[in-house]
N, C-alpha and C positions, 0 to 999 in steps of 0.2 A: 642363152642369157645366164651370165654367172649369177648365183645366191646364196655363195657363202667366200669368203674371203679370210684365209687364214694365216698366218702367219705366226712367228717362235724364231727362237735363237738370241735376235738382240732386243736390249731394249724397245718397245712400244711409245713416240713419243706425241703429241696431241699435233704439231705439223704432219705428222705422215700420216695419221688417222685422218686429215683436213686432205689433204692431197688423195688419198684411195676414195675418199667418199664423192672427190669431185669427178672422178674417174668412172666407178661402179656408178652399176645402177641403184635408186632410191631405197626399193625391198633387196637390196644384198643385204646380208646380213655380215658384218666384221666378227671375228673373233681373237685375243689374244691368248695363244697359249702356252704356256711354261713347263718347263722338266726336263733334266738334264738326263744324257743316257742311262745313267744310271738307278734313275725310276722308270724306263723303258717309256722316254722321251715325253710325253704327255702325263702331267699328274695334275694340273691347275689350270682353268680355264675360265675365260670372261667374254663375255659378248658385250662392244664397245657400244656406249652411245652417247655421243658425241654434242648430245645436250648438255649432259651431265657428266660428262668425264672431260671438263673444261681443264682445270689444271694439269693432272695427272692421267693415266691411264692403267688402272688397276691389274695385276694379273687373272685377279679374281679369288676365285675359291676351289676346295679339292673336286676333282673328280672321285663318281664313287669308288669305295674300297680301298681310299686315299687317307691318311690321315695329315694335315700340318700345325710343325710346333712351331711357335718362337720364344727362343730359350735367348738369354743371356749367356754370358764367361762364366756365368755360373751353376749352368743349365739349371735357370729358373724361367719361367712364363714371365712372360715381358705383360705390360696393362697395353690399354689400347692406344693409338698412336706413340709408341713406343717402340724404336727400332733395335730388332735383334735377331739373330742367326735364323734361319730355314732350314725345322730338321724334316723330313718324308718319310711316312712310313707305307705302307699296304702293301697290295699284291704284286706290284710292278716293281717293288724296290730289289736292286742286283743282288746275287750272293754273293760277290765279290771279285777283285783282280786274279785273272789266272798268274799262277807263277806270282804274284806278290800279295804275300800274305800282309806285308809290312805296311804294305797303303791301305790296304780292306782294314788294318785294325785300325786306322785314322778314319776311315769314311765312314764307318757301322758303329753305330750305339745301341744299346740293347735300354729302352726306356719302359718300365711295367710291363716286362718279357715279352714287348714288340723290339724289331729290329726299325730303324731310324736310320738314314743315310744324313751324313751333315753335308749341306749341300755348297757351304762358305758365300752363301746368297744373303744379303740385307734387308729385310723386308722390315714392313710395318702393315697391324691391320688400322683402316678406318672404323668409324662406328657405326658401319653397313657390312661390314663381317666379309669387308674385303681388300687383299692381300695386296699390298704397291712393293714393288721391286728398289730397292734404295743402290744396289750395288755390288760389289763384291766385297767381304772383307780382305782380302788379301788387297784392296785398292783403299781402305781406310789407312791415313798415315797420319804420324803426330810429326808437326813440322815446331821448331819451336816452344813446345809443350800446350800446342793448341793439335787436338784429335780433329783431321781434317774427313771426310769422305768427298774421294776425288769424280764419282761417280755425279754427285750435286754439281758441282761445276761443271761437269760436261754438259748436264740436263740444263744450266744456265745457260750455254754457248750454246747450246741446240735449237732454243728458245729465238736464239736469232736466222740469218739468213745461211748459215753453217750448215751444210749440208752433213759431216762428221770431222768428228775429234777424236784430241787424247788428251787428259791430262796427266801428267809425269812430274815427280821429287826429281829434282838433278843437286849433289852433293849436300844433301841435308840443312842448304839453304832456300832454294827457290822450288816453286812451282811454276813449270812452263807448261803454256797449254799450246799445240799444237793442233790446227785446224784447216778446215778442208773446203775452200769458199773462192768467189770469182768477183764477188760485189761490196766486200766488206775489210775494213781494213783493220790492223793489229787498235791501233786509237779508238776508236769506235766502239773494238771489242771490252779493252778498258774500260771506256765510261757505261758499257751496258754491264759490267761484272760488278762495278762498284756500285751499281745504283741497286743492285739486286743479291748482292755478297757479303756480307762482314769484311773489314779491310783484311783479315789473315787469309782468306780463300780466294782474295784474288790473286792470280795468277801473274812474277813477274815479266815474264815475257809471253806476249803472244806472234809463234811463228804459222803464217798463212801461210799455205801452200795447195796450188792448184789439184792435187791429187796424195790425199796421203799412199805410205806403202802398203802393202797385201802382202800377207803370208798365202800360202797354196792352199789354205783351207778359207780363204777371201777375209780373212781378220786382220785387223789392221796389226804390222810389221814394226813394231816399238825401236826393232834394233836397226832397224834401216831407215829411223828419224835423224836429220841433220840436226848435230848437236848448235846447241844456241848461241848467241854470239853475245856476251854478258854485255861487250861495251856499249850495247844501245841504252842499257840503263840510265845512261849517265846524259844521255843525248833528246832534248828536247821534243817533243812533236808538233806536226805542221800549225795543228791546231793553236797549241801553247808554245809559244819563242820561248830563249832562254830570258829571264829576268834577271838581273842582280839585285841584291839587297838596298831599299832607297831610304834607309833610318839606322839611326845608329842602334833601333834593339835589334831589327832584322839582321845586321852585321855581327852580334854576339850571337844570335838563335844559330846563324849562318856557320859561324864558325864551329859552333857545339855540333852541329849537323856532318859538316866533313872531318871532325875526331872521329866520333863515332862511329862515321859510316866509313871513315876512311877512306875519301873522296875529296880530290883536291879541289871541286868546283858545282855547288848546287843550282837549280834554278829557283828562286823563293816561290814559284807556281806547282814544282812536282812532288808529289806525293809522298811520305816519307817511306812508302811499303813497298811503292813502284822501284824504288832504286837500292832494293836489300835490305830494306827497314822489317824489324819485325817487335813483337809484342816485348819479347826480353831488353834488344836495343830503347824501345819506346821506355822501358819503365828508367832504365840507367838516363835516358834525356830528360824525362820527368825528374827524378832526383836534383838533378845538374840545374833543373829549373829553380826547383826550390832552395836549394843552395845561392846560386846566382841574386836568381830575383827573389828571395822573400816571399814567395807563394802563399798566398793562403789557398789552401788545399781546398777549401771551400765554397771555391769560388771556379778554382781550374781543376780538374781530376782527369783521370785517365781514358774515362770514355770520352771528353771532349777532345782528349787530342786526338785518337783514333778517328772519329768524326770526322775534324776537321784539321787534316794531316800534312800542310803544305807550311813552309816557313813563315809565309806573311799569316795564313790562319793563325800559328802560334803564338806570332808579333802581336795580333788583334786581342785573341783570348787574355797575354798576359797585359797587354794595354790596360784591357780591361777590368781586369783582378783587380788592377790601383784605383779604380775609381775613375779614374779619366783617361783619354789617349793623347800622350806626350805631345808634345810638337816643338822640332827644334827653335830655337831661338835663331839661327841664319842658316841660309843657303848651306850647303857642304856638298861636295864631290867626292866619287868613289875613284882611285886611280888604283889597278893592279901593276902588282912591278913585273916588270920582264924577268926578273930573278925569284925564282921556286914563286911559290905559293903567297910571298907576301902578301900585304894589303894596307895603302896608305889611306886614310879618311882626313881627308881638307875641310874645315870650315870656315869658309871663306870671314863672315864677320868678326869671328873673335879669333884668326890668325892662328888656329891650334891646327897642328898635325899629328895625328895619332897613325902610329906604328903597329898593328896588328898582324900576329904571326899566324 
């Protein structure tokens, strides 16, 4: 009869603690244990219980003759739920790399004449004086001038029917997430990242694929991910058709939309972030608002368009600024020219045709 059940290496995430417990027996006991080899593999340890380790799943606390810091950039002590670096000290910690003295003086810090391994790990404690894994910092990125940790969006995607992931920066505009699923589709993953993300951390492409790559040591293979195919951004899903613009402010928000994003054609249903929108672009379409339309600022601001980030949202919010929502006075049709990008607006009762480039 097994009764202990161990596991280290990757993250620990509340689905796979739910699957081993349906597996083992009732008195197994779970443990998760952390430390990299060069605290001679074991320095941190938690025994799961899955009553109370509903969210997250802690690494726990030192073993003894262990000591753990978390230091900031500035190697200062972080307060409590406050995330910053994992230093290790005690008896397990290495002397260093043979032959490279050059990496041992980046790995070892001498802290009140202990030695400390930096171990480039995320952590934060709870106010149970114990230790959750946030990530690596070589996976914290600033996209945009927003400080992202890519390690949170995976823990998002995991959260669903994803068996594993990656999330990836590809040319310092996008985050694609890349995942590993048989019953879940790229849409689905969308509306579950935004209902649970800030608009900046979600992700603009999700590619599914039945089996990510493995390097020889079974870690997932970054460089042997199919690079992504950008023109889906621009392409509707099942779920949401393509819309056109059916007023004449959604036809100016529309047009402000594809300057900016430099897109010959939006759907007034998709997202502004889903299709290369980012926090910097959002603030230049803000401006153009208030310029345009006369904004009081006090009425529309910048968290509401984030909020609510789709053309006709914008249409609504600035309806709303004025006090009431327009309604034309006739019918009017949209007709696109067969030539470039034009766009003619017919109103049918008062006989006008406007010419928008």
């Amino acid at each position: 009869m097994l009764t202990l059940c161990s596991l280290r290496s990757e993250a620990y995430s509340v689905k796979l603690v739910k699957l081993i417990r349906n597996i083992v027996t009732p008195t197994c006991r779970i443990w998760n244990l952390y430390g990299p080899a060069e605290t001679t593999i074991g320095c941190i340890s938690h025994i799961v219980d899955i009553t109370s380790d509903t969210k997250s799943i802690p690494i726990g606390g030192a073993l003894p003759n262990y000591q753990c810091l978390i230091l900031d950039s500035w190697l200062q002590c972080v307060v409590i739920s406050q995330e910053g670096e994992l230093y290790v000290g005690g008896v397990g910690v290495f002397a260093g790399y043979l032959g490279r003295n050059d990496l041992t003086a980046k790995a070892l810090i001498m802290i009140d004449s202990d030695i400390f391994y930096r171990t480039g790990d995320l952590v934060k404690m709870d106010h149970n004086g114990l230790l959750h894994y946030r990530g690596r910092k070589d996976h914290q990125i600033k996209l945009h001038g927003q400080r992202i940790e890519l390690g949170e969006i995976e823990q998002c995607l995991l959260n669903t029917s994803v068996s594993a992931c990656v999330v990836i920066k590809w040319d310092d505009d996008h985050l694609i997430a890349y995942v590993q699923s048989s019953d879940i589709d790229a849409e689905q993953l969308r509306k579950h990242c935004q209902t649970h993300l800030p608009p900046h951390m979600v992700p603009s492409l999700f590619i599914v694929l039945a089996k990510l790559p493995l390097n020889a040591h079974g870690k997932i293979d970054r460089k042997q991910l199919p690079s992504p195919n950008f023109a889906l951004l621009s392409l509707p899903s099942n779920s949401d058709p393509h819309t056109e613009p059916n007023n004449v402010l959604e036809v100016q928000i529309h047009s402000l939309w594809c300057e900016i994003l430099q897109r010959p054609n939006i759907s007034t249903n998709m997202s502004f972030f889903s299709i290369g929108g980012h926090s910097l672009l959002l603030m230049q379409l803000f401006h153009r608002y208030k310029m345009i339309f006369n904004l009081d600022t006090s009425n529309v601001n910048m968290a509401q368009l984030i909020q609510y980030s789709t053309i006709s949202d914008h249409a609504q919010l600035i309806n709303n600024s004025r006090g009431c929502i327009q309604q034309d006075e006739a019918p009017w049709l949209l007709l696109y020219s067969s030539l470039g990008n034009s766009l003619f607006l017919v109103i049918d009762g008062l006989r006008s045709v406007y010419f928008i480039l």
